[in-house]
N, C-alpha and C positions, 0 to 999 in steps of 0.2 A: 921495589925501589931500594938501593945500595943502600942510600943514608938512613934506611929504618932502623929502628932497635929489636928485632923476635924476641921479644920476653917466652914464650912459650908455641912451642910445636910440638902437638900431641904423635904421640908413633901412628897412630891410623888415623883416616879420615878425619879434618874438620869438621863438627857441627857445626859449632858456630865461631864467626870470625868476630875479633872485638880491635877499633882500629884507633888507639888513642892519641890523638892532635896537641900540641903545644901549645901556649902562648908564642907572641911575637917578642921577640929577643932571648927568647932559650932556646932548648935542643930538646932530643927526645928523652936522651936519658933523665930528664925532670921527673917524667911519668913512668917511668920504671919501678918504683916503690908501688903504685896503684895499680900497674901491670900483674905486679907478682899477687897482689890481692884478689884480682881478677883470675889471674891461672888459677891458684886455690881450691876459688868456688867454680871454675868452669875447665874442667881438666882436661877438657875433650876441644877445649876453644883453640883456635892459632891467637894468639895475643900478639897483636904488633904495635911499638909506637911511633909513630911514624915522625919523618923530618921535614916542615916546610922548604918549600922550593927554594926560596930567594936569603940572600944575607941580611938582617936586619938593620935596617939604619941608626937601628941604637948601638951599633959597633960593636954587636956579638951577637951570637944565636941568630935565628930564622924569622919569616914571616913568611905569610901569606902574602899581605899587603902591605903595603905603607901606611904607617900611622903618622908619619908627618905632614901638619897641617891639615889635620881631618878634622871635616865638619859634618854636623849631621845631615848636612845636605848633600854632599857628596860619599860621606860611608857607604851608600847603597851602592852606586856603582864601581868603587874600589869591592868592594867584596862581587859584583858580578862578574870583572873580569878575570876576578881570581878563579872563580869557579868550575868553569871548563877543567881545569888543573885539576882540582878539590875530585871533580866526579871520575875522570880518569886514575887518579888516584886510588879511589875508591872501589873501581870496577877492577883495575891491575890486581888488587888484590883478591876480589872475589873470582878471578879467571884462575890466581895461584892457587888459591884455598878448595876451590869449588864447593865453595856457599855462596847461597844467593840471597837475595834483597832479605828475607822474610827472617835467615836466623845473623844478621849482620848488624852489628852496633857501634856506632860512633860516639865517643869519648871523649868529648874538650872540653879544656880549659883557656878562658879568655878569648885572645883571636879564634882557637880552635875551636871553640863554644862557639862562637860567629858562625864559620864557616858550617859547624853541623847542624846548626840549626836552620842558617839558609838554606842548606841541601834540603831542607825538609818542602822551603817553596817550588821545588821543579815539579813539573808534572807527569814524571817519571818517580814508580816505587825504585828509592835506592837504596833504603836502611829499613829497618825494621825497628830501630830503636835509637834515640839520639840519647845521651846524657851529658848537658851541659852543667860546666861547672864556673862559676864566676862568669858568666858570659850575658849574651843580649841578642834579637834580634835588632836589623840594620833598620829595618822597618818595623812597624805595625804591622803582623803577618795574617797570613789568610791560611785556612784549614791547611794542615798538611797532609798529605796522603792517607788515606782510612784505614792502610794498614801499617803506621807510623804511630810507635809511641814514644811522648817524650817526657823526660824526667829532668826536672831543672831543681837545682842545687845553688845557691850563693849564702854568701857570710852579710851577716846585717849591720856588719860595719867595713865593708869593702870600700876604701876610697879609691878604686881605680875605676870599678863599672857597679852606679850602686845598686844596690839590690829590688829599688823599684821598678828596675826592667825588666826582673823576673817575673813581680807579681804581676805588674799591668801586661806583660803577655802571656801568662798564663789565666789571668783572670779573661782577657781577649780570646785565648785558645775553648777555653770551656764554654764563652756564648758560641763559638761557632761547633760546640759538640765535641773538639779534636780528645784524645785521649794522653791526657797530661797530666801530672806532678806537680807540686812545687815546695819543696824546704828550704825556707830560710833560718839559717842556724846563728842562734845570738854570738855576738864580741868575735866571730871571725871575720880576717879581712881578707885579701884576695891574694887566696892560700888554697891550699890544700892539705889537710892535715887530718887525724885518724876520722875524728867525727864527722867527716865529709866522706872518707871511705868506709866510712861504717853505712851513713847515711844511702851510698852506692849501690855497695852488696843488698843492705833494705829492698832498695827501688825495682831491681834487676832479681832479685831471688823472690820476692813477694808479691810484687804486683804482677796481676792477673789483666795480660792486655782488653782493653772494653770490648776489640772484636771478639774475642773470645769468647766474653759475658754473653754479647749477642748471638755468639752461637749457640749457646749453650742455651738462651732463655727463648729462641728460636724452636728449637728441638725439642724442648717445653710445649712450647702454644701447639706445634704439629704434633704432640703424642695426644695432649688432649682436645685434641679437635679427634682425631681418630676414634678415640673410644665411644660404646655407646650409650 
């Protein structure tokens, strides 16, 4: 996509592709400062931020969708038409990169926390890792993919999307098992700022996805069942 930003293209192959999404009425280069935090710690990554399709009706920058005159009854299907777009998106790049679902991470903030987080309800593996920032599910969600982790981040004094959509869907995500996050960070508002990219780097360099545990605690039970 022309209108991305490549913060970083490593000289050999991609590992892993990191594909970071806007809110609705900015641009890409918003997420260029967490871009280059990102190349840093991942120096083998293609870093892209990427530009919503559409003009934003707040008479500058991009969206996904329209936020005028949204209701929580209608958000769900404003973000599904977006969609189709969002996964093409998503796949255009993993065809340039040649990384696939498992080392691929999506990045948003606000709408673009929206949109990667919905990706997480198709019934197709498409990420490997969401990390939303100020954002929300459209719904109450259902498990996402079993090899999808996701990492939620908001400020606990965000008046734009408040922070109890983090918790109550993350507290949601962990009854149904999903393998998720969640920091809420005091007196920020819906921002991004170093203690959020601190927060980031944490999530992403540290956390040990729960498939993994399970492999690993897996390989356990079958050595000691072996022995005699």
């Amino acid at each position: 996509m022309s209108e991305a930003v490549v913060v970083q293209r490593p000289a050999g192959p991609a590992k892993q592709l990191m594909l970071l999404q806007h809110g609705v009425g900015a641009t890409p280069q918003g997420l260029v400062p967490l871009g280059q935090r990102l190349a840093q710690a991942f120096p083998d990554a293609l870093v892209v931020s990427v530009q919503a399709p559409h003009p934003s009706d707040l008479g500058q920058g991009y969206q996904w969708f329209s936020v005028r005159g949204i209701t929580e009854e209608d958000r769900p299907a404003r973000v599904a038409e977006a969609m189709p777009a969002f996964v093409a998106m998503v796949q255009d790049w993993q065809r340039q990169s040649g990384v696939g679902p498992e080392a691929t991470a999506l990045i948003g903030f606000s709408q673009g926390a929206i949109m990667s987080l919905e990706a997480t309800q198709l019934p197709q593996h498409l990420v490997g890792r969401v990390v939303a920032l100020s954002g929300r599910f459209a719904a109450l969600p259902q498990a996402p993919h079993p090899h999808t982790t996701l990492h939620l981040v908001h400020g606990k004094s965000d008046a734009v999307i408040h922070y109890g959509y983090t918790v109550t869907g993350a507290e949601h995500l962990i009854s149904l098992g999903a393998d998720v996050t969640a920091d809420v960070i005091p007196f920020l508002g819906h921002e991004i700022n170093d203690a959020v990219m601190d927060t980031v780097m944490e999530r992403l360099l540290g956390h040990l996805p729960k498939r993994h545990w399970e492999e690993v605690q897996r390989a356990a039970e079958d050595g000691d069942a072996s022995r005699p």
